[in-house]
C-alpha positions in Angstrom: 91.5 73.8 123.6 94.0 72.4 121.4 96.3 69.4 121.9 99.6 70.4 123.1 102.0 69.4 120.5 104.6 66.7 121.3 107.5 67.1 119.0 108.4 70.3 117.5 107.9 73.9 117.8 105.4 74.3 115.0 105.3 76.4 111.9 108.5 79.1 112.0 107.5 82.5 111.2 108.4 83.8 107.7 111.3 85.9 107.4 111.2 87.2 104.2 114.6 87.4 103.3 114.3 87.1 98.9 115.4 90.2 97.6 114.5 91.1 93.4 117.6 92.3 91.5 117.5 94.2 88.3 118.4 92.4 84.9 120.5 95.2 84.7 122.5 94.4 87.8 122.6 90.6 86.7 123.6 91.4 82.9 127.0 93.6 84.9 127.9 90.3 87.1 127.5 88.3 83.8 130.1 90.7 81.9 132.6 90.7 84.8 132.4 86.6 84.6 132.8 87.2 81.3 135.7 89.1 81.3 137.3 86.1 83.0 137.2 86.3 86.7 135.8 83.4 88.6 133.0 83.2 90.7 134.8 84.0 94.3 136.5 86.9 92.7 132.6 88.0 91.1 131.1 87.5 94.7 133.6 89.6 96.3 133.7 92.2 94.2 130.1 93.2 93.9 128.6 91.4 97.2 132.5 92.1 99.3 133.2 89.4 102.1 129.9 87.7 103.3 130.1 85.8 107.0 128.8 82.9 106.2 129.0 79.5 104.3 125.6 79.2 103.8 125.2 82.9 102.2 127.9 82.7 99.7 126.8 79.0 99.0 123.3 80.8 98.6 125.3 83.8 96.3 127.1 81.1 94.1 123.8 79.0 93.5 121.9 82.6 92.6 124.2 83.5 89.9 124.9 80.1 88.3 120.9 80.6 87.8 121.5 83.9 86.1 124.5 81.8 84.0 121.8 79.4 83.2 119.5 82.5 82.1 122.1 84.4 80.0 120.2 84.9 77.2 117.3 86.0 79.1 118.9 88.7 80.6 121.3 89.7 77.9 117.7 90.2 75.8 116.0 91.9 78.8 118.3 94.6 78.4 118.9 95.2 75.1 115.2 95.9 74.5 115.2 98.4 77.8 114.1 96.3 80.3 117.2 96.3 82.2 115.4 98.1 85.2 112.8 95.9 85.4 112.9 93.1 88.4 110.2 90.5 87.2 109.3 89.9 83.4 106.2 89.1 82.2 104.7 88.0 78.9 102.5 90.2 77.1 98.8 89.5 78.4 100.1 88.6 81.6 99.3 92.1 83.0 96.5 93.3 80.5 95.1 96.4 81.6 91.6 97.2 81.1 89.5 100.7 80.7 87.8 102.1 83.9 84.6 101.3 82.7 84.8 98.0 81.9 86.1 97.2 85.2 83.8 98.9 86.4 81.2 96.9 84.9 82.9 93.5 86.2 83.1 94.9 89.7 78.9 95.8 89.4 78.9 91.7 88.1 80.8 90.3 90.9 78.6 92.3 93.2 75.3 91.3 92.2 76.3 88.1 92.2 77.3 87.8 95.6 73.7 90.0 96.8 72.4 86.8 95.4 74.6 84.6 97.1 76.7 83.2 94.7 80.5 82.5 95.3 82.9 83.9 92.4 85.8 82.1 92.2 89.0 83.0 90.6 88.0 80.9 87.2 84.8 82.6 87.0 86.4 86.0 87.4 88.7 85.4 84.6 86.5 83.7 82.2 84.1 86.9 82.5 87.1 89.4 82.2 88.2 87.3 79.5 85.0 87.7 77.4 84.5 90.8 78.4 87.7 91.9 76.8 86.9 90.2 74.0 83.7 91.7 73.6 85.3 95.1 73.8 88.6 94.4 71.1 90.8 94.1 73.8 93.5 91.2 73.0 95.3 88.8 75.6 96.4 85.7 75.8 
């Protein structure tokens, strides 16, 4: 039985609340900054009256970020991204064939019948040479 704790209530649950937006989305509240409205006027406009403080404090802080990322976006959608939510470099999300990954998957098994422990760097040095092996590139 544990100790019963003496301050505190512990760790609070998670709520979950982050929500992605679409460079597209952010590139349009650029443009209407742009266009020479301030930031209450921006926030009202696409977000309409929020309740609290703390939310349009949270709003303002979110797009001065995207300010700070102008460029980022602005080249997001020109090259027809714009939907996208999350950008990633090229390698990042290399796919490989079925039957290479199949072969990792028969590695990682045998390895564990013998009672070995794969960790993550082991997984991606092997996936790593095995691409290479096979004329796949990444970085």
């Amino acid at each position: 039985m544990p100790r019963p704790r003496i301050n505190g209530t512990g760790r609070q649950p998670r709520k979950y609340c982050r929500i992605a937006v679409a460079y597209i989305h952010k590139k349009e509240v650029l443009d209407y900054i742009g266009a020479g409205n301030c930031l209450d006027e921006t926030i009202i406009h696409f977000y309409g009256e929020l309740d609290h403080k703390q939310r349009r404090a949270k709003k303002k802080k979110q797009i001065n970020k995207w300010i700070a990322q102008e460029h980022l976006i602005r080249d997001a959608c020109s090259s027809g991204r714009g939907t996208h939510r999350n950008l990633r470099h090229r390698g990042e999300a290399t796919v490989l064939l079925k039957s290479i990954e199949e072969g990792i998957v028969r590695w990682i098994n045998t390895l564990r019948q013998e009672g070995a422990p794969v960790s993550r760097s082991m997984l991606q040095m092997y996936a790593k040479d095995v691409a290479n092996d096979n004329g796949i590139p990444f970085t």
